[in-house]
C-alpha positions in Angstrom: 111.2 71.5 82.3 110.2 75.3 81.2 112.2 76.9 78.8 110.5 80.4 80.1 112.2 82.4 82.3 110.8 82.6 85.7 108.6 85.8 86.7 110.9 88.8 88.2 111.6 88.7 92.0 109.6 91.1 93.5 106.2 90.4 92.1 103.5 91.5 94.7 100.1 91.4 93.6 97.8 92.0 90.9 95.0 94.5 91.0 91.8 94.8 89.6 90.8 98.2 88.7 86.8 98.7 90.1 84.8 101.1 88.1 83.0 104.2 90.0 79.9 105.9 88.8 80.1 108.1 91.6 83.8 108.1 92.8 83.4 109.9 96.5 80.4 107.8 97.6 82.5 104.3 96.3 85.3 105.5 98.5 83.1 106.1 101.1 81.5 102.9 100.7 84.5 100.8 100.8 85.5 103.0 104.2 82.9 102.0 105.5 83.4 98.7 105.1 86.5 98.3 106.5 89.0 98.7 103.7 91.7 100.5 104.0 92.6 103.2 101.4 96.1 103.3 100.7 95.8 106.2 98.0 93.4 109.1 97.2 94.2 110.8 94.1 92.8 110.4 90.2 92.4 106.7 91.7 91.8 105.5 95.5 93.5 102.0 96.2 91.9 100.0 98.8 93.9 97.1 100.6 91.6 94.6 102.5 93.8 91.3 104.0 96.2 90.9 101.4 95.0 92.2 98.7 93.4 95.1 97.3 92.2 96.9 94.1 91.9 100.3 92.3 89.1 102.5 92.6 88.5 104.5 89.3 86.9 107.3 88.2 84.8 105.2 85.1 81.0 105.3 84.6 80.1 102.4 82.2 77.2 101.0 83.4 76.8 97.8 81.8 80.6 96.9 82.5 79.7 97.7 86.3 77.0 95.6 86.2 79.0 92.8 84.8 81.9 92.9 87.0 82.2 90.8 90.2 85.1 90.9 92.7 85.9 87.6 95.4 86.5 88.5 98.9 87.5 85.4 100.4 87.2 84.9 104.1 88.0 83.0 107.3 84.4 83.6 109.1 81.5 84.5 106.7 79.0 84.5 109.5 81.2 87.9 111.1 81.3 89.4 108.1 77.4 88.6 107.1 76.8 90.4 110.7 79.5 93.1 109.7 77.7 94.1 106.2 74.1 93.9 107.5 74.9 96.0 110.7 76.2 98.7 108.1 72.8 99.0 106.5 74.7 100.2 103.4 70.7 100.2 101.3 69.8 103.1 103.5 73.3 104.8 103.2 74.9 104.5 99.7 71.2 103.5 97.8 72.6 99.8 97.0 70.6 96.9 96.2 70.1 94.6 99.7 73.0 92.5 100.3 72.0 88.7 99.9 72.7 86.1 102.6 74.8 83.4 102.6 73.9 80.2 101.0 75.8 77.2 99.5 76.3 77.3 96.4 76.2 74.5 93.7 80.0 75.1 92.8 80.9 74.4 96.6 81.1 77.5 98.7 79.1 79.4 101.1 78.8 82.9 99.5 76.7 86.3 100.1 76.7 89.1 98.1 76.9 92.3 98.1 76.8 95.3 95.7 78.5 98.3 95.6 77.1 102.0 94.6 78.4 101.4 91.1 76.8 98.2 90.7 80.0 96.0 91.1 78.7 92.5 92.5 81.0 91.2 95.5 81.0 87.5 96.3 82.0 87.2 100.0 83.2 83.8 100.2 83.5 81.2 103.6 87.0 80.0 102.8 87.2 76.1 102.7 89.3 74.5 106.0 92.4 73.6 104.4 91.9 75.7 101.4 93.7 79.1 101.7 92.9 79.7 97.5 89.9 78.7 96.3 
């Protein structure tokens, strides 16, 4: 038995916030995508499924290049066809996404990066396994 209260009714989501190096061509990366931005301001918040993060104006390379977001999905093969059809190398400058391969921790991932460097892990969810 806790002696902690529960958490506040109401409790949504939590949100990372994604650095930018270049914040218009990061919002017009995740555009084209397929993520939806919600807000366009001093921030840009992006929803994609269920979730979503915060878009901000912050150049600090070596965090960028450190920080990885999940993207967990129903049918990784659509979305490996999705992302290569994009040919976001040729518009945004990013590295080449990377295909998807199982990995040694149990899921089928590919990667992509974003213009600020941000690593994405696009996930296959497991059957039966809505968090992974």
């Amino acid at each position: 038995m806790s002696l902690l209260p529960p958490i506040p009714a109401g409790t949504e989501s939590a949100r990372p916030f994604v650095p930018a190096a270049d914040f218009d061509r990061s919002k017009r990366f995740y555009e084209t995508l397929g993520f939806e931005k919600l807000v366009d301001g001093e921030v840009a918040i992006f929803r994609v499924g269920s979730s979503g993060f915060i878009l901000q104006r912050y150049d600090q390379k070596a965090f960028a290049a450190n920080f990885m977001m999940q993207l967990m999905v129903d049918d990784l093969d659509a979305w490996w066809t999705h992302i290569t059809a994009l040919d976001l190398p040729r518009q945004f400058g990013v590295q080449p996404p990377k295909a998807p391969a199982m990995q040694p921790w149990g899921l089928r991932v590919a990667y992509l990066y974003d213009p600020g460097g941000v690593l994405w892990h696009v996930c296959q969810r497991r059957e039966g396994a809505p968090q992974d």
